[in-house]
C-alpha positions in Angstrom: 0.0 0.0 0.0 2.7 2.5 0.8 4.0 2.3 -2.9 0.5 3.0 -4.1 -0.3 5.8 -2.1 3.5 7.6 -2.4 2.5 7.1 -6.0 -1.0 8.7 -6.3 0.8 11.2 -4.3 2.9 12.0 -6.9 1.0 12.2 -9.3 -0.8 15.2 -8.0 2.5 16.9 -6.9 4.9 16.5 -9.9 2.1 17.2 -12.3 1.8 20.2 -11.3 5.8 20.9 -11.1 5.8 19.9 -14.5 3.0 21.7 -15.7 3.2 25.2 -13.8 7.2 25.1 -12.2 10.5 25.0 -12.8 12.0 21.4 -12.2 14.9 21.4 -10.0 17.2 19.6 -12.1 19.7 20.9 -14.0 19.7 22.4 -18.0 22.4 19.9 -19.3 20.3 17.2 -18.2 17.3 18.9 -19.8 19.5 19.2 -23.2 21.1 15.8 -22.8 18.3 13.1 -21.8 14.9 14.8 -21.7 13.4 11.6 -20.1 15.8 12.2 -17.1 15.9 15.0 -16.5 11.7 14.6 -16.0 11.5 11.8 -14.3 14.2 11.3 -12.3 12.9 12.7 -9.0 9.9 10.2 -9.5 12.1 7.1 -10.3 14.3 7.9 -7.4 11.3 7.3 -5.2 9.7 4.5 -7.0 11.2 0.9 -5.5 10.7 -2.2 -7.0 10.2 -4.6 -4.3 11.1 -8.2 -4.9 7.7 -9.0 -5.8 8.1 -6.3 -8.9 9.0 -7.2 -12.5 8.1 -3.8 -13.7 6.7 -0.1 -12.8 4.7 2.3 -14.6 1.9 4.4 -15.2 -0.1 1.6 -16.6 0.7 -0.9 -14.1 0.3 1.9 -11.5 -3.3 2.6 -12.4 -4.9 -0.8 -12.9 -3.4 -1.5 -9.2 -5.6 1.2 -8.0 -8.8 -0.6 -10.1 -7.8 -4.1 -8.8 -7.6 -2.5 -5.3 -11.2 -0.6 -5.5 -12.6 -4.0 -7.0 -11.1 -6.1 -4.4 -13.2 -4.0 -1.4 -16.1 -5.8 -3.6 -14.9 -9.1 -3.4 -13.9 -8.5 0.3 -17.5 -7.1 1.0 -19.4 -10.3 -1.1 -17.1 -12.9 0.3 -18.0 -11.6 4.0 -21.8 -10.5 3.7 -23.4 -13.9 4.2 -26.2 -13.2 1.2 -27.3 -15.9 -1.1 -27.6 -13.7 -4.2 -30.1 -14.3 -6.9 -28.2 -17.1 -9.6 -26.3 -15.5 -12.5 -26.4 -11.8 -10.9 -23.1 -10.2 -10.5 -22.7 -10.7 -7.1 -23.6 -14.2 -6.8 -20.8 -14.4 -9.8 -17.7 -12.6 -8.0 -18.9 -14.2 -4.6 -18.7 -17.9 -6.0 -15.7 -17.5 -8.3 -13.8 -15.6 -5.6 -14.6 -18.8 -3.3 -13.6 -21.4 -6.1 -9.9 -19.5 -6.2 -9.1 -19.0 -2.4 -10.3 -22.7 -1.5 -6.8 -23.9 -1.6 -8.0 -27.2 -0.3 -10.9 -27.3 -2.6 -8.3 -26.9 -5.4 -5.7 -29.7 -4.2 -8.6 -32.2 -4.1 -9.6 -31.5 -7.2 -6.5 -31.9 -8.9 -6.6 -32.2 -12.6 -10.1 -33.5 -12.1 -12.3 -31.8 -14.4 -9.1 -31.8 -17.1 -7.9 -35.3 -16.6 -10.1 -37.0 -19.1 -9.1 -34.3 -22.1 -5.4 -35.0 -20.9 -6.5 -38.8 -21.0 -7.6 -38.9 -24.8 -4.6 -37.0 -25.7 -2.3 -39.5 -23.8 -4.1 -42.4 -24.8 -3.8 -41.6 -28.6 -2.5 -44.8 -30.5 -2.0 -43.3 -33.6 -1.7 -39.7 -35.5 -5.3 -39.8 -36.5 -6.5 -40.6 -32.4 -4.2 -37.8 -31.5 -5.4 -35.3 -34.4 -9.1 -36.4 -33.1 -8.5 -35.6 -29.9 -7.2 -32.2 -30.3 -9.9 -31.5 -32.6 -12.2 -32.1 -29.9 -10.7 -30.0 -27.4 -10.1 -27.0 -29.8 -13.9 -27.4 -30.3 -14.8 -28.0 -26.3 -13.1 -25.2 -24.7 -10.5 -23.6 -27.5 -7.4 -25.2 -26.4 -4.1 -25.2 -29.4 -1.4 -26.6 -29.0 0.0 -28.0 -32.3 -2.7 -28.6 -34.9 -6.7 -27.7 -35.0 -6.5 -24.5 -33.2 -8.7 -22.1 -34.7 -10.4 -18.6 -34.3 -13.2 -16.9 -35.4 -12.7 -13.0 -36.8 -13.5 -10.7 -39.6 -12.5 -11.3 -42.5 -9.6 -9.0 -43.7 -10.7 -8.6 -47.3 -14.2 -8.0 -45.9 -14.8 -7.3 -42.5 -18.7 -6.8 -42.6 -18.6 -11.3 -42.6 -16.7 -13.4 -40.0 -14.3 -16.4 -41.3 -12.4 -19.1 -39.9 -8.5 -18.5 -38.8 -6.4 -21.1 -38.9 -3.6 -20.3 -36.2 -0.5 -21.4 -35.6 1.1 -23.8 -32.8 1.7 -23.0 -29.2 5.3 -21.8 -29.4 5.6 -21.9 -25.4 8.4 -19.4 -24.4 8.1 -18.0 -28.3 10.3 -17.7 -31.1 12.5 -14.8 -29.7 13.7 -16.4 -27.1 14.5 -19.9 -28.8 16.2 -18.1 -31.3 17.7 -15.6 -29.5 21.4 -15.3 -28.8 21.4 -14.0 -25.1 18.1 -15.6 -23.9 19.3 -19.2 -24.3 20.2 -19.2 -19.9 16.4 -18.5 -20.1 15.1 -21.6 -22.4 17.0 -23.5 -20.2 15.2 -22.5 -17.7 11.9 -22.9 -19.3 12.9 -26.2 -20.0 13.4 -26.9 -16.7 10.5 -26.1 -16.1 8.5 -28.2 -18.1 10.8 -31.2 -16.6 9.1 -30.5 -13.5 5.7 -30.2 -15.0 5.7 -33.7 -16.6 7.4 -35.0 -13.1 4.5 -33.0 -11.3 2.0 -34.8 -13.6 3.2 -38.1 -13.1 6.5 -39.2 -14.8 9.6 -40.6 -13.5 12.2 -37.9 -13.8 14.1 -40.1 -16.6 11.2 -39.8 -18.5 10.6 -36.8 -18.1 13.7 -36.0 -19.2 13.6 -37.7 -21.8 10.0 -36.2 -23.3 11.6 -32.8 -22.3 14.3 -33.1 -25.1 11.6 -34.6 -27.5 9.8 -31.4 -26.6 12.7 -29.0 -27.3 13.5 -31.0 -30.4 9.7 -30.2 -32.1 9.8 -26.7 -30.5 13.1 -25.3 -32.1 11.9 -27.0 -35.4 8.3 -25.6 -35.4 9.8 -22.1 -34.1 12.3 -22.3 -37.4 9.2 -22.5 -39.5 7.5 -20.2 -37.5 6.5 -16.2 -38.2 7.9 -13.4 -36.3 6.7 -11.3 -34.5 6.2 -8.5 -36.3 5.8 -10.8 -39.2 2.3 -11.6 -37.8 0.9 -8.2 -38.4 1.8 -7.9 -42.1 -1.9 -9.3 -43.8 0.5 -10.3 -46.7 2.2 -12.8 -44.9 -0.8 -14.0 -42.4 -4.0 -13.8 -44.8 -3.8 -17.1 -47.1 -6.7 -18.3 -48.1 -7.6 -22.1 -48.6 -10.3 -24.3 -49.7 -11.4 -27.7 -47.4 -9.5 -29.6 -50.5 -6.6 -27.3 -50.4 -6.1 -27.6 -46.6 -6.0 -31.2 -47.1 -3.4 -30.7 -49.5 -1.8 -28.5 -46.9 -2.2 -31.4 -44.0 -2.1 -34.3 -46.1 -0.8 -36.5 -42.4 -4.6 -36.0 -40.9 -8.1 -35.9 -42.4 -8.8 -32.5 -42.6 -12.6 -33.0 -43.6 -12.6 -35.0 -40.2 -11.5 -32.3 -38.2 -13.4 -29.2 -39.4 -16.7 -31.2 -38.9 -15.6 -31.6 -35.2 -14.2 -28.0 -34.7 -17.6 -27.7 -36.3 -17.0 -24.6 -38.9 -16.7 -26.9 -41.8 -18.6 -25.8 -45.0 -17.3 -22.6 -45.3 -16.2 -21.2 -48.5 -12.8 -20.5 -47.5 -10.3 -21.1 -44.3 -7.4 -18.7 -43.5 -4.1 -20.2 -42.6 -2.2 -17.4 -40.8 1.6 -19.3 -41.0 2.0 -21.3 -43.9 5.6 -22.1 -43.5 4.6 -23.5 -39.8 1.8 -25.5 -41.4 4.1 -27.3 -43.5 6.4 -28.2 -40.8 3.7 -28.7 -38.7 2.2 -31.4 -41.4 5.5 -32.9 -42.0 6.2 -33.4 -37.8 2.6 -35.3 -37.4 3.7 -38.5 -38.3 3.8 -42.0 -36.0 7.1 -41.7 -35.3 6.8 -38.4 -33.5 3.4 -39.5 -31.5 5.1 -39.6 -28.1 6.5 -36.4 -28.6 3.6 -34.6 -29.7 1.2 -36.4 -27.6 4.1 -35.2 -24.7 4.1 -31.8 -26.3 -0.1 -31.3 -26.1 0.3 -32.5 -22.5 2.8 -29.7 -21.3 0.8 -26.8 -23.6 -2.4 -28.2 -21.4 -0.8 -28.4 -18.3 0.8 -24.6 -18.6 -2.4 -23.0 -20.3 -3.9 -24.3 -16.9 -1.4 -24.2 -14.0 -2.2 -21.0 -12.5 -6.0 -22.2 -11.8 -5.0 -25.6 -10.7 -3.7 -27.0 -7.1 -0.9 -25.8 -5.0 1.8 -27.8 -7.1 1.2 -26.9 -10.5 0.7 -23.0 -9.6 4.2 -22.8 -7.6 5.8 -24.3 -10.7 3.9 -22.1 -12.9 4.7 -18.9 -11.0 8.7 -19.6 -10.6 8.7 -19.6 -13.6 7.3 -16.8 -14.4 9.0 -15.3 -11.6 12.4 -16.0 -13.0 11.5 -14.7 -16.5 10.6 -11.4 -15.6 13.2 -11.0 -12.7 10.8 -11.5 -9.5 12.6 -12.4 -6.4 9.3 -12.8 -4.0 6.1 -14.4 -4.7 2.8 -11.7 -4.2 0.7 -12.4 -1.7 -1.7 -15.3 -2.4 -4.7 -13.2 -1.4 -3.6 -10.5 -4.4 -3.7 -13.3 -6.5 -7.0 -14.9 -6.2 -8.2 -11.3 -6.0 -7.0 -10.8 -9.5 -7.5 -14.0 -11.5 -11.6 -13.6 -9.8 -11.5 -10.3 -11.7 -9.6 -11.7 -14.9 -12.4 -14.4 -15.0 -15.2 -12.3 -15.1 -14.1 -9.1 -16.6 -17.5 -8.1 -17.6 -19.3 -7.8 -14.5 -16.6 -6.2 -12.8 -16.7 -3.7 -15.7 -20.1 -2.8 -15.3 -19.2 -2.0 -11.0 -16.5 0.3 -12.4 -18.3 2.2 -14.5 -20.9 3.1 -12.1 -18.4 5.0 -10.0 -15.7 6.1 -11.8 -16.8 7.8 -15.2 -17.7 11.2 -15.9 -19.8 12.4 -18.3 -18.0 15.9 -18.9 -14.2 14.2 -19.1 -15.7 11.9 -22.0 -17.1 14.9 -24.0 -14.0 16.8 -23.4 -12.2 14.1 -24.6 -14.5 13.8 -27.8 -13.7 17.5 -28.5 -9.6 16.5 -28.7 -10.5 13.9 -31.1 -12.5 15.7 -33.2 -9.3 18.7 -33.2 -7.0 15.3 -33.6 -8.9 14.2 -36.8 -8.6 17.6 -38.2 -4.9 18.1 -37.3 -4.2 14.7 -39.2 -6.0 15.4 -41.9 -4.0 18.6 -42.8 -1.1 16.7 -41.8 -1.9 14.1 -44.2 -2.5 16.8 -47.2 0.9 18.4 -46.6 2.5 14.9 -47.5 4.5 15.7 -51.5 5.3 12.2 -52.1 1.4 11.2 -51.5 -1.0 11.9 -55.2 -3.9 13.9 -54.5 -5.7 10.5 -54.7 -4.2 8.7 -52.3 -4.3 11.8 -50.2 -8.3 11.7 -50.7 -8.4 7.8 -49.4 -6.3 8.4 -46.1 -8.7 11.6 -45.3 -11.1 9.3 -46.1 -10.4 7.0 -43.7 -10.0 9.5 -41.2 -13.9 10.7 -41.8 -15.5 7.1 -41.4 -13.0 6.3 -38.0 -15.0 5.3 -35.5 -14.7 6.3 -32.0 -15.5 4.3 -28.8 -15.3 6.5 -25.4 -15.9 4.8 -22.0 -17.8 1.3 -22.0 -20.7 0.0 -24.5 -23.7 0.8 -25.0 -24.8 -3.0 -24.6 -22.5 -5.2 -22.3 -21.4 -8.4 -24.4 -23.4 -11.8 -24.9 -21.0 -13.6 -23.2 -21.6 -11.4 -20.2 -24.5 -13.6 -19.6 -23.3 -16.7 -20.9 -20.2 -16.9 -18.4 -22.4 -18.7 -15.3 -20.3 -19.9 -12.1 -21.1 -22.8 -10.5 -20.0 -22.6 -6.4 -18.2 -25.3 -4.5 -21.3 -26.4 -2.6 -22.7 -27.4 -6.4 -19.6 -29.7 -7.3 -18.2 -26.5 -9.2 -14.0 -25.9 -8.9 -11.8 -22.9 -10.0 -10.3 -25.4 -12.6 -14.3 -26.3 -13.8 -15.6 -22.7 -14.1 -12.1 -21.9 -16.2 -13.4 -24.8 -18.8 -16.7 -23.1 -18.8 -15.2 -19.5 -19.7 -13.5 -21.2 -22.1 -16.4 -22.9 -23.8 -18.3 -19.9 -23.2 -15.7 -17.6 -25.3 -15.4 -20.6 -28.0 -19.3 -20.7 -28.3 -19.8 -17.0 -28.3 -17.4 -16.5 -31.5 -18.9 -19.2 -33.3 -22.3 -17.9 -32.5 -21.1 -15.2 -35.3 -19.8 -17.1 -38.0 -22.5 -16.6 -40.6 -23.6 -13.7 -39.5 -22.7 -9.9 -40.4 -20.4 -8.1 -38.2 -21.8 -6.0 -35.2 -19.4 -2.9 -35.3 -20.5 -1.8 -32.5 -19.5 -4.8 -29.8 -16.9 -3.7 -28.0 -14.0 -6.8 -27.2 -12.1 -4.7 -24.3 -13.7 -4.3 -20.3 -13.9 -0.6 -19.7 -11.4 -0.7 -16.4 -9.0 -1.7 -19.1 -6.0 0.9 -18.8 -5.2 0.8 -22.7 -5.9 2.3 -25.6 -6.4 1.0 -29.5 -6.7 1.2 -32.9 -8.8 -2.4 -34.4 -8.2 -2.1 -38.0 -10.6 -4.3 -39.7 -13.4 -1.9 -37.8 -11.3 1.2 -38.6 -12.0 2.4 -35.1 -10.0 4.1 -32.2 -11.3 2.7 -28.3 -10.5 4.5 -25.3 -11.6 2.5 -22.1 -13.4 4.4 -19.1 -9.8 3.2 -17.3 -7.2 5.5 -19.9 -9.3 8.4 -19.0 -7.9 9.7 -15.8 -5.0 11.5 -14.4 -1.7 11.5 -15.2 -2.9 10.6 -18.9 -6.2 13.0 -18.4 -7.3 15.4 -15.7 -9.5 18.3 -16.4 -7.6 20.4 -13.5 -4.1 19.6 -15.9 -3.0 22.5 -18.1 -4.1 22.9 -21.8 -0.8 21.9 -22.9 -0.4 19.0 -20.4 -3.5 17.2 -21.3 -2.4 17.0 -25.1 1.1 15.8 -23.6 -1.3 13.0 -22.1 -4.2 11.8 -23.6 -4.1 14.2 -27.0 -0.6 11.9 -27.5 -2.0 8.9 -26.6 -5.1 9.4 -29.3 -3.0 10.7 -31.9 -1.1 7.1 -30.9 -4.0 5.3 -31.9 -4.8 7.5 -34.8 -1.4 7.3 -36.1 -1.8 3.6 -36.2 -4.2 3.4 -38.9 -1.4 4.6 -41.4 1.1 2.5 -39.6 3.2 0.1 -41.4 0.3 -3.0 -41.0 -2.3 -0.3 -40.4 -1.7 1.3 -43.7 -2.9 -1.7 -45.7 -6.4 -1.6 -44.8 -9.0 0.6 -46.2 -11.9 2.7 -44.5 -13.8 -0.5 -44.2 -11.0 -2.3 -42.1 -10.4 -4.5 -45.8 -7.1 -5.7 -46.5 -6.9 -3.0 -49.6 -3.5 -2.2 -50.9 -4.8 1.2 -51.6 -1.4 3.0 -52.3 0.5 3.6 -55.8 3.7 1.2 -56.4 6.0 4.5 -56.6 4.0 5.8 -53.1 4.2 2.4 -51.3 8.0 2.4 -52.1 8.4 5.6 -50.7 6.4 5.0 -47.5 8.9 1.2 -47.2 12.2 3.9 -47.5 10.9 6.2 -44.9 10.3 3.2 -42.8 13.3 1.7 -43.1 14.9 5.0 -42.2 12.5 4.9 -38.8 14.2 1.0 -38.3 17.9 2.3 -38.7 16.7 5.3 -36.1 15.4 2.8 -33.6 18.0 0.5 -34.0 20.7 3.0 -32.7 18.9 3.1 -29.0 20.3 1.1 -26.1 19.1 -0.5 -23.4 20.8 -2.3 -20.8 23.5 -3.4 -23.4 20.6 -4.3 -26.0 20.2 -2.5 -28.9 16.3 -1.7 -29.6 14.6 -4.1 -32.8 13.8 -1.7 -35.0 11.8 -3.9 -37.2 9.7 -5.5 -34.2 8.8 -1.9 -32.9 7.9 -0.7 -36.4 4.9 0.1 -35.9 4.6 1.6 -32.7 7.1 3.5 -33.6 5.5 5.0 -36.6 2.9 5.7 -34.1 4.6 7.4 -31.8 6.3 9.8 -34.4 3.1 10.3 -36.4 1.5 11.8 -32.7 4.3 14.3 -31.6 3.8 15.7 -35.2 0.0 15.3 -34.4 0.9 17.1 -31.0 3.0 19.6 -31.8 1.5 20.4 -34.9 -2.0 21.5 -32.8 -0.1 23.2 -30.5 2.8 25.4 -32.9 3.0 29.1 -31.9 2.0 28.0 -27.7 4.8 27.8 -26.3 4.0 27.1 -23.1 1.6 24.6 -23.7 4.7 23.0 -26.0 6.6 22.8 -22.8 3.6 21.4 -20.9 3.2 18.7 -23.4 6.1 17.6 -23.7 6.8 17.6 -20.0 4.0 15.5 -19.6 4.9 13.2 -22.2 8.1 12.4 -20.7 6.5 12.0 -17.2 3.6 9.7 -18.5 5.9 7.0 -19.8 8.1 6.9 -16.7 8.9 3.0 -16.3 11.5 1.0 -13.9 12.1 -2.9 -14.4 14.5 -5.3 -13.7 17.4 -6.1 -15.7 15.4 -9.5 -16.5 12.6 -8.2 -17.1 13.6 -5.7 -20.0 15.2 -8.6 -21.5 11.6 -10.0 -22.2 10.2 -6.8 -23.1 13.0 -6.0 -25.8 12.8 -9.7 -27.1 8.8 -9.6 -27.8 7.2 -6.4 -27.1 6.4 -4.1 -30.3 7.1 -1.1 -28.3 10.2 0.6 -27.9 11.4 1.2 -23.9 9.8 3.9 -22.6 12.7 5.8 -22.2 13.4 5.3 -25.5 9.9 6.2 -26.6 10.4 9.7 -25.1 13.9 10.4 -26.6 13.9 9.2 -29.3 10.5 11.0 -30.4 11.0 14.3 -29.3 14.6 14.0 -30.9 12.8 14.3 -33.9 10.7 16.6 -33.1 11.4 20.1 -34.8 9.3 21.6 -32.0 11.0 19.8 -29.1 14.6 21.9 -30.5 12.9 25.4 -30.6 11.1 25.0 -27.2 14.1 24.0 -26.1 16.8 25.5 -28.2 18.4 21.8 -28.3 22.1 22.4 -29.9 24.6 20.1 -32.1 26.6 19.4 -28.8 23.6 18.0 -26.9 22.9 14.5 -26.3 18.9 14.6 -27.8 19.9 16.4 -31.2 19.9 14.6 -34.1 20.4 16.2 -37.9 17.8 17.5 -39.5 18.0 15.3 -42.2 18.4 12.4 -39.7 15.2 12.8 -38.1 12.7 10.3 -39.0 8.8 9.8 -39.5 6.0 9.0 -42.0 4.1 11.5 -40.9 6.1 14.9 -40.7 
């Protein structure tokens, strides 16, 4: 609690230093590393405990909305009232006593899981095995290597739904297999899920021995496998199939077989979102391979579930986790249940949180910034010479028809409804109500397939501290949770609030003419709408952005320019957004960019950047303050930045799409 409070303290106190005074730091810091010389007081102050991976803003804030939803749970697991079946309340008061019941979760073991573990173990041939996992992928959604599937709009069409082949469980991911100074961390991970097959019920020779089997499909399928930012490019991930051509595809299973089970065969066309993986996938599922795969299936189960199953399996689960990220001390247990009772049923907690914490007047003020926003891009946009006047038209276009969700919706989600709890004096289990959210989400997206799209759903609770851009609805969302202070505050400063949240929804406006963003229409279809001679020139300026990025540091790691494309493009395109809406005020220059800096504060542990520069398509945050406003033409006459100071960069070296 003392972190929290120092924190919410500071928010009210260096906001306003950096808004209305003088910081007490000194002006070579200021000319040298802007993000220092902001946040340094803050950082000094903030702690990481040994229960900390990671601080920030983001992290800071949805503490504060777990902590105000706990007092519910506190208050419904103490009242004594039966409450009326499938309310809210008799929900969070159920669930809440299905986590904490320790004992209730050691008896039950893998209970409610073992027989989907057992048909998967008991497979005596490819085609058993492929038929089981086709009938858990349709049961509760579960993918490990083959038959995983998801329902979404279609890219070249986004008013219809179609079916998404994905692509196998990678476990730790790609990255880190691959990755020169992570391998100390696959070892671990292998480890790991030695002592997860051991836990289950093998001797520790053979679980050695399925462990190497494991590692031996895993560095194969991750060879074959996408990157990262690979998996935003609709060029790479949008390949579509017939039923006769995905046999072709996986000519080791019967193909026919399974999409009558996952139940979404007769559909015109199927999208296969790795290719490459699906052929190495297709060429792995063969007899000779069964134990391993059938070994492999059994760890993706076990780890997709450990966290909601008994004492055993979560300790193993959250050392490791621990050790990824850097975490020295376990949180308490009570945090825990707290959370995964809230991550459960995000719904009906998000209904509570709107009730109390939403204003009316912030969400109108924050309507009338987007509307400025629009405008600002659109000039932005016209003042582009290597863009034709019809191209030019297309991208204002797509500006007009954005659509813009503020707050919560305007109809809470089918599967609000659908997600019933049953409570331990019923026979019900943490592990059993997981299985029914699960079969809840899988039935709720198949619901739509045949249907048109609902524009309108929203797929993101509104305590969510986030913001977004969804392409293939062409639409910007700003949860009830983004809109308060430091990010918004209607007693902040002009200037400061467009350092905040005018830079955060120019983020998200930015990113529909991002580098994946920029390839669908006003529709949200997959619509290469841009000349040959444009779209070349929009690949140079981006590979100048990746060249930029990949110059920037951290902790002895050079930043991946190509993974943080995107965001970066982002990023770039609002401080031009920014700055362009506020040239001529100075002072509210200085305010937004003061609160820029101070918004994206962050501390983490040395293990824990390692995971974020590895596989998150953000830049640090340091980084994403630096390196922005270094090229920012603003930030240098604000500032009067010089050739001797660490933030200048050349003119001509300054990078951006969206200048």
């Amino acid at each position: 609690m003392k972190k929290k409070v120092l924190a919410l303290f500071m928010v009210i106190s260096i906001v306003f230093s950096v808004t209305g005074c003088k910081i007490n730091s000194s002006e070579r810091l200021k000319r040298n590393d802007f993000y220092e010389y902001i946040n340094q007081e803050l950082l000094s102050e903030i702690e990481l405990t040994a229960k900390d991976a990671y601080w920030d803003w983001f992290g800071e804030l949805n503490a504060i909305i777990l902590h105000d939803m706990r007092d519910i749970i506190t208050e419904l697991s103490e009242d004594g009232i039966d409450y009326e079946r499938g309310s809210s309340e008799q929900k969070i008061k159920d669930l809440y006593e299905c986590v904490s019941d320790m004992d209730n979760r050691n008896q039950t073991g893998l209970g409610p899981l073992q027989p989907h573990l057992d048909s998967i173990r008991n497979a005596a041939s490819i085609a058993e095995y492929a038929d089981a996992l086709a009938k858990l992928s349709d049961e509760f959604g579960f993918s490990s290597i083959v038959g995983g599937y998801t329902i979404m709009q279609d890219k070249t069409d986004s008013s219809e739904y179609a079916v998404y082949l994905m692509y196998a469980d990678t476990l730790i991911g790609k990255e880190y297999i691959e990755g020169e100074n992570t391998q100390e961390y696959v070892q671990m991970y292998l480890d790991y899920i030695k002592n997860m097959l051991m836990e289950f019920g093998m001797s520790e020779d053979e679980a050695v021995q399925s462990t190497d089997s494991i590692e031996k499909l895993l560095r194969d399928i991750c060879a074959s496998s996408l990157t990262t930012e690979q998996r935003y490019d609709p060029s790479l991930t949008y390949n579509v199939y017939t039923e006769q051509e995905l046999q072709a595809l996986y000519t080791n299973i019967d193909v026919p077989k399974m999409l009558k089970t996952l139940q979404v065969d007769g559909q015109d066309k199927y999208i296969v979102t790795d290719v490459e993986q699906a052929e190495k996938i297709n060429s792995l599922l063969v007899e000779e391979n069964l134990q391993a795969l059938k070994d492999y299936s059994t760890f993706v189960m076990l780890n997709d579930t450990a966290e909601y199953a008994g004492e055993a399996y979560v300790r193993l689960n959250r050392d490791m986790q621990n050790a990824l990220y850097g975490i020295t001390e376990n949180r308490d247990d009570k945090d825990i249940w707290m959370n995964l009772t809230q991550e459960l049923l995000p719904w009906d907690f998000g209904m509570i949180y709107v009730e109390d914490h939403f204003s009316a007047e912030d969400k109108k003020a924050v309507e009338d910034m987007i509307e400025i926003i629009l405008e600002e891009y659109e000039e932005i946009l016209n003042r582009q010479e290597w863009m034709s006047d019809a191209t030019k038209q297309k991208a204002i276009r797509k500006l007009e028809t954005m659509t813009v969700k503020i707050g919560y919706p305007d109809q809470w989600p089918a599967a609000r409804d659908m997600m019933q709890i049953t409570p331990i004096s019923e026979g019900g289990s943490l592990l059993s109500n997981l299985l029914i959210s699960m079969q809840v989400a899988i039935e709720d997206t198949r619901n739509k397939l045949g249907t048109k799209v609902d524009r309108s759903e929203w797929d993101v609770a509104p305590q969510t501290i986030n913001a977004m851009y969804d392409p293939l609805n062409n639409e910007i969302i700003f949860p009830a949770g983004i809109l308060q202070a430091p990010f918004y505050d209607s007693e902040y400063s002009y200037g400061a609030n467009w350092g905040g949240i005018g830079f955060i929804i120019a983020h998200e406006v930015s990113h529909a003419f991002d580098s994946s963003g920029a390839l669908y229409d006003e529709y949200g279809n997959y619509n290469e709408w841009w000349s040959d001679e444009e779209f070349n020139q929009y690949v140079e300026l981006s590979e100048a952005i990746v060249d930029y990025y990949n110059q920037y540091e951290i902790s002895g790691t050079h930043v991946n320019g190509d993974l943080t494309l995107m965001e970066n493009i982002a990023d770039l395109g609002a401080i031009t957004c920014v700055a362009s809406a506020l040239e001529g005020n100075s002072q509210a220059l200085d305010d937004a960019f003061r609160q820029l800096a101070f918004n994206w504060a962050s501390k983490s542990t040395e293990t824990f950047m390692v995971y974020l520069l590895n596989t998150d398509t953000h830049s640090p945050n340091k980084v994403r303050v630096n390196a922005v406003l270094s090229s920012c033409d603003a930030f240098y006459e604000i500032y009067q930045i010089k050739k001797s100071d660490g933030m200048y960069v050349a003119p001509d070296s300054r990078v951006g799409i969206w200048k």
